[in-house]
Structure formats: C-alpha cells, structure tokens
N, C-alpha and C positions, 0 to 999 in steps of 0.2 A: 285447327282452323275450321271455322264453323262455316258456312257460306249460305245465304237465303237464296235458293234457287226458283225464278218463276218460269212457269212458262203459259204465253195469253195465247189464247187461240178463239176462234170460230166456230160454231156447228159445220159453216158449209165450206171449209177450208180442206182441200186435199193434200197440206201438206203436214198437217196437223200430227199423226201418225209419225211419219217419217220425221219430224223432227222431236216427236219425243224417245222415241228411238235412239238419235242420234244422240239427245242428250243423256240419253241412260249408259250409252257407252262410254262418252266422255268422261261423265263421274265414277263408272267402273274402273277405268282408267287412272284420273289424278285425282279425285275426291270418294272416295267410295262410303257409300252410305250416308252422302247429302240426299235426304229428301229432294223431291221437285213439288212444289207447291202450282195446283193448276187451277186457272184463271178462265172462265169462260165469260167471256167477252162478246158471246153471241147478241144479248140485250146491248141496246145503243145506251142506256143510263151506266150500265156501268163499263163500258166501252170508254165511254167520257171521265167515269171517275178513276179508272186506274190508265187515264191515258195511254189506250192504245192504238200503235200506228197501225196494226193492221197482222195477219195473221198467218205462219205462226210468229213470234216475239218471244225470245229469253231474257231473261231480265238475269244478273248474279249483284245482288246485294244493293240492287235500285238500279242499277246500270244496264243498259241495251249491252247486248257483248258484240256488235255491230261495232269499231272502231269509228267508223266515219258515221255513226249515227247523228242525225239532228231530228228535234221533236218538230212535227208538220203539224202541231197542232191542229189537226183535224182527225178526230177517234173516230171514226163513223167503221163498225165491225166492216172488214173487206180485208181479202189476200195481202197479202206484202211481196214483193220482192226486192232481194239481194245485191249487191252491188260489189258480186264475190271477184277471184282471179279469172274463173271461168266465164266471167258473163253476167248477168241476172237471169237469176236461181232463186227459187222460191221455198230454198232453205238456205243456212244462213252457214259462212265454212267451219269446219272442225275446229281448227286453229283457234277461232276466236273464241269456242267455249273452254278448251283448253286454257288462254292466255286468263279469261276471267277468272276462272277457277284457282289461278296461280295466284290470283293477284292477292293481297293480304286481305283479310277479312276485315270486311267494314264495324264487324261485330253483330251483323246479322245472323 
C-alpha cells in the first residue's frame, strides 16, 4: 500500500519541525518508507494553488488527516491550529496520521 504523503508548511511557522517529526514517527510506525513530499507554501501564489489552510498541514493521498477538516477557502500562508482532544494545538493528534495511513490507498 503505497500512500502520497504531503506535508505544507511556512517559513515562519514554529511548528513546522515538530510536526514533521511527528510524521516521521508515525510512518516509522504503520507505513515505513513512505516518502513525505514537502510543500512550502511560504509564497502566497502557490499558498493559493495547493490550497493551503495554513501551517503546518498533512495531506495522505489529497486528504487533510484532520477528520473534522473543512476547506476555509482562504490560503493566505499563516499558522493553523487544531481542534485536537486536548484543546487547540498547533499540531495536529497522532491518531489522525495513524488513521490516514491505515486507510486504503487512493493509489497515490
């Protein structure tokens, strides 16, 4: 099972790090030796073309791994936060890259 993993981020994003961390563990985990393909989304042009909400963002196979994700249509590069069990978090929970990763591959 093959899976396109992205992750968008920001230049001026501090959480940028720690969540490609997290996702390096995750795939160590249940996917090991999926690529992460990285997106910098610092330019507002292509901020707008790979519609991003804001930063950091995991994407597995076109999908936000956000469950209650909805698109704000409005990409303008800036922070993101979470809408984890803990709170709003400005990384996104384990769980959900885990759940993505499970799910069957889109053939990405």
């Amino acid at each position: 099972m093959t899976h396109k993993v992205e992750l968008l981020w920001f230049s001026d994003c501090a959480n940028h790090a720690a969540a490609r961390r997290l996702l390096e563990e995750v795939i160590a985990e249940v996917a090991p030796g999926t690529p992460i393909l990285d997106v910098d989304a610092t330019d507002p042009v292509t901020a707008q073309q790979v519609h991003f909400p804001g930063s950091p963002t995991i994407r597995v196979d076109g999908r936000d791994i956000d469950p209650t994700y909805t698109d704000p249509g409005d990409y303008t590069p800036r922070c993101r936060l979470y809408r984890t069990s803990a709170g709003l978090r400005g990384l996104p929970e384990r769980g959900w890259i885990m759940d993505a990763l499970r799910r069957p591959s889109s053939g990405g």
